[in-house]
Each structure stands twice: as C-alpha cells, then as structure tokens.
N, C-alpha and C positions, 0 to 999 in steps of 0.2 A: 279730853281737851284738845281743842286744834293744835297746841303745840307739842304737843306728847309726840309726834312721827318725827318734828323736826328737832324736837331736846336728842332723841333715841339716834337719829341721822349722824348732830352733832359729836356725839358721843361715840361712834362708830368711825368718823372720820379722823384720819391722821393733820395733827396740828402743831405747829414750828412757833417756839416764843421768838419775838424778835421785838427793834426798834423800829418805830416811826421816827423819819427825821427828815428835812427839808427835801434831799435829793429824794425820798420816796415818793414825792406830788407831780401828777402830769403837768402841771400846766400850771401857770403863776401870771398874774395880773398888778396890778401898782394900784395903791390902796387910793380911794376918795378922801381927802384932808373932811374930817367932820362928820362921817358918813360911817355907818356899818357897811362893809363892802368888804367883798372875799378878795383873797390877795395868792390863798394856792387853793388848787383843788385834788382833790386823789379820786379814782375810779375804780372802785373794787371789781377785780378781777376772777377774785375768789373770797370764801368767806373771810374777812377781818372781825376783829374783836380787840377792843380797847381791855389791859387787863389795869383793876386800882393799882395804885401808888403813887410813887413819887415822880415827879416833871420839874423839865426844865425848859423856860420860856422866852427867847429878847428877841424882836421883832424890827428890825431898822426902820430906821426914816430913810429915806432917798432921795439927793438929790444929786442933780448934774449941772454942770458948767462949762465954756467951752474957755481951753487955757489962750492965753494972747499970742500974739504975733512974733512974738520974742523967745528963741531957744533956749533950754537951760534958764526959763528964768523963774525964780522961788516965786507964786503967789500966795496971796491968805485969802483963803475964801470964806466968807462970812455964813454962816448955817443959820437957818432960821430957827432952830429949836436949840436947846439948852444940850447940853453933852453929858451923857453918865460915863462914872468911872463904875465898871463893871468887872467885877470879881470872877465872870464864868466865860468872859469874850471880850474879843478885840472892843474896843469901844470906838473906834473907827476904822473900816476898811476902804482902799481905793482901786480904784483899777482905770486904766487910761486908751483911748482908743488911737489909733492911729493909722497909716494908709495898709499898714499889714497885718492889723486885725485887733482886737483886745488884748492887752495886757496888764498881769496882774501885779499892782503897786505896792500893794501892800500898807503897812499905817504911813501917816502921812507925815514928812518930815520932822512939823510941830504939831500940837496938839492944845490951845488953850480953852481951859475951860471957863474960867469966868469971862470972857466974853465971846465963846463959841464960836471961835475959826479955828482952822484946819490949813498949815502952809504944806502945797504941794509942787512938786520942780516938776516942768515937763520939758523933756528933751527935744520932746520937736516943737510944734506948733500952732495954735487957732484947733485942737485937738478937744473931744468930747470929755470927760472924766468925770467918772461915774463916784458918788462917795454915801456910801453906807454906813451911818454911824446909829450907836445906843443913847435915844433920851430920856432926859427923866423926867420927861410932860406924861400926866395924866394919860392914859390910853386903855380902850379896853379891846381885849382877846377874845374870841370864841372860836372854840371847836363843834361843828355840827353835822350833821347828817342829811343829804336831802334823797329824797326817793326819785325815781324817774320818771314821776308826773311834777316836779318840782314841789313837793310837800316836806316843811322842814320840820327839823325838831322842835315840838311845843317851847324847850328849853336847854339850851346850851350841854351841851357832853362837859366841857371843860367853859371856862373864865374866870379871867384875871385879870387886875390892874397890871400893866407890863411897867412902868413906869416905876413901878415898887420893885417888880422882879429886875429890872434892869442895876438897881444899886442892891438886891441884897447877894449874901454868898449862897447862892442854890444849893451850893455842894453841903451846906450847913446847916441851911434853913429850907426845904425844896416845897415848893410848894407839890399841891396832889390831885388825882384826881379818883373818885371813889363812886361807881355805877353798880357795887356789886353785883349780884347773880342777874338780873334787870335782860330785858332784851336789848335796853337802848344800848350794850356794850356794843355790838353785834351792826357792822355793816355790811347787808347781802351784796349778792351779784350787781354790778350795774347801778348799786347806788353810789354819790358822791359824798366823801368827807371835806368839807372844806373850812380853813382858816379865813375867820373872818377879824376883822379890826375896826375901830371907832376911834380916831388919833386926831391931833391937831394938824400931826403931820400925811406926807406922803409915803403911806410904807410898800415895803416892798423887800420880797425873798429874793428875784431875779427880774430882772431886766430884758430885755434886748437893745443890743447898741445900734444903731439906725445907721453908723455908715458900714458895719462888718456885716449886721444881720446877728453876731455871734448874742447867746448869752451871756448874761452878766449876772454873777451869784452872789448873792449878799453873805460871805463864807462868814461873817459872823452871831446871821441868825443859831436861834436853837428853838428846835421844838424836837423836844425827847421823851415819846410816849413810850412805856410797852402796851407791845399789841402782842396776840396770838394768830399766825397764819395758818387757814384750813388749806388743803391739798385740792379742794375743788369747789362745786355749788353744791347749795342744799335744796331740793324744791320745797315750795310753801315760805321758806326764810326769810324772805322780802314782805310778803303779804305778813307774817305775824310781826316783823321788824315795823314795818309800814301802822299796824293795829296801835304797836307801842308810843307812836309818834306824837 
C-alpha cells in the first residue's frame, strides 16, 4: 500500500504531545459577519497531528470604537450582539490605544447584559478601544486542513455551535473531537490548518491597531486541541494526507 513507507516513517520519527492554542497560529484575519471565512491560520512546519478528545472553544466578536474628546470620562458603549456569561473566559476583554502604543484594559468597568453594553473610562482621548467579548448568537466553528494547491477538507476536522459552548462549563461538559487512526489527523509539511467561522458577528483572535501597527489579542479566545508534534517532514505525507482529503 502507498502508505506503508509513510505509517513505517511515522513510526520511526520522534513526536512531542502538546497543545494547540490561539498564540500557535501565524497569522489571524477578522472574521466576514455571515460568511464562512478563516480568522487564523497555522502552517505546518513539521509533521502535526490532531490527537481525539476533549476541546475547548469561544471565539470573540470584535468590535472597536474611538473613546470622546473628554479624559477620564466613563462611556457605555452599545455591542451589537448579545453577551455570554462564560464559565471558562473573560466574557469581555479590552484594551485601548494611545499615542504610546496599546494597552492592556482589561474587563470593562461594567458589564450589562440584558441590554449589552460594556462601560469603559479612557484616560486620554478621541483614542481607538478594541473590545472582545463572548456571544451567545448562534455561530458556527470549523477546524480544516488546506493543501497547497488550495484543496480543502471534504469535511470539517472539528465543528461546533460556539454559541452553546460559549455558555456551557467546558471544564464539565467539553465538547470533542474524534478522527481516530484516519489520516485526516495528520497535517503534512506546508499544509495549512485554519479556523474558520460563520457568525452574525465580526470575529476575531487578533487584531492590529492602525495607529501603533501593534497586535491586539483577543486573550479571551480558547481553542484547546491536543496535537502530536513530529521532529521533522515525512516524504510521500502530504500526497497520501492530500488522497484522504
């Protein structure tokens, strides 16, 4: 069988269990409101592998605003979507820009949820402020695979309503993800893993602030997979990874 060299390879190479988790992804994107559209990407460097179990999942909405003319002065800023109280994360985070760079806010003064604002004081002025928060709008998750002729997976590594995961206690209830022996675990050299989303809102892991340039990191996403990392490439890996697609 074609894959007998590459099972024998895998088997042969030394491999490190670890976590996936937001800082593992190159590169992050701001999600399309309505739209299946990737929001991070990862680029396998060496062999990865998704191992079953347990996950945990909340994905922000994102939005920004720029505070008034007035120092130190409390605003309420109005969210377009609905607020979770989430049992595994911040259910809002902030952070604020200014002439010396981003800085990290933290939650926001007040927090109401039946009619979804957020009061935030800004010491200076006419300043950007970035706020990441957990809804509980319907929204769907996908984890997938693309090759590097852009060929994705027929269907979803992982998916979830986050919407649900965002109000229950993961730590309690987790949801999972289950690929067994499968090659779809398995992303070769060079291919991408990328999180995608389908929301009402605007999501988003990270940012950039337009007047620092700096990133801005939604510290209250979670995407907590185990993975297995190989020590290097396999050849053939991608072509039979590619076959399973």
């Amino acid at each position: 069988m074609a894959g007998e060299p590459v099972q024998q390879a895998l088997a042969e190479m030394p491999r490190t269990p670890d976590e996936l988790s937001p800082s593992a992804f190159d590169s992050f994107e701001t999600g399309i409101p309505n739209t299946m559209a990737a929001i991070a990407n990862l680029t396998a460097d060496a062999v990865l592998s998704l191992r079953d179990g347990a996950v945990k999942v909340a994905v922000p909405a994102y939005q920004q605003y720029t505070s008034n003319a007035t120092q130190n002065d409390t605003e309420t800023i109005d969210l377009d979507h609905s607020i979770a109280e989430c049992p595994d994360s911040q259910d809002v985070v902030v952070w604020r820009s200014s002439n010396n760079g981003v800085a990290y806010y933290g939650s926001p003064d007040a927090v109401d949820y039946q009619n979804g604002t957020v009061d935030v004081t800004d010491p200076g002025a006419t300043n950007d402020i970035h706020v990441f928060y957990l809804s509980r709008a319907p929204a769907t998750v996908e984890l997938v695979k693309v090759s590097t002729d852009g060929r994705t997976t027929s269907r979803p590594l992982y998916e979830s309503n986050v919407g649900l995961l965002h109000r229950r206690n993961q730590n309690e209830q987790p949801d999972s993800i289950a690929l067994g022996d499968s090659w779809r675990r398995f992303v070769a050299t060079d291919m991408e893993l990328q999180v995608r989303i389908d929301a009402p809102y605007t999501a988003a892991l990270a940012v950039t602030d337009e007047a620092s340039g700096e990133q801005v990191t939604a510290t209250n996403a979670l995407l907590q997979f185990d993975v297995t990392n190989g020590s290097g490439t396999v050849p053939g890996l991608a072509q039979v990874v590619k076959d399973s697609m």
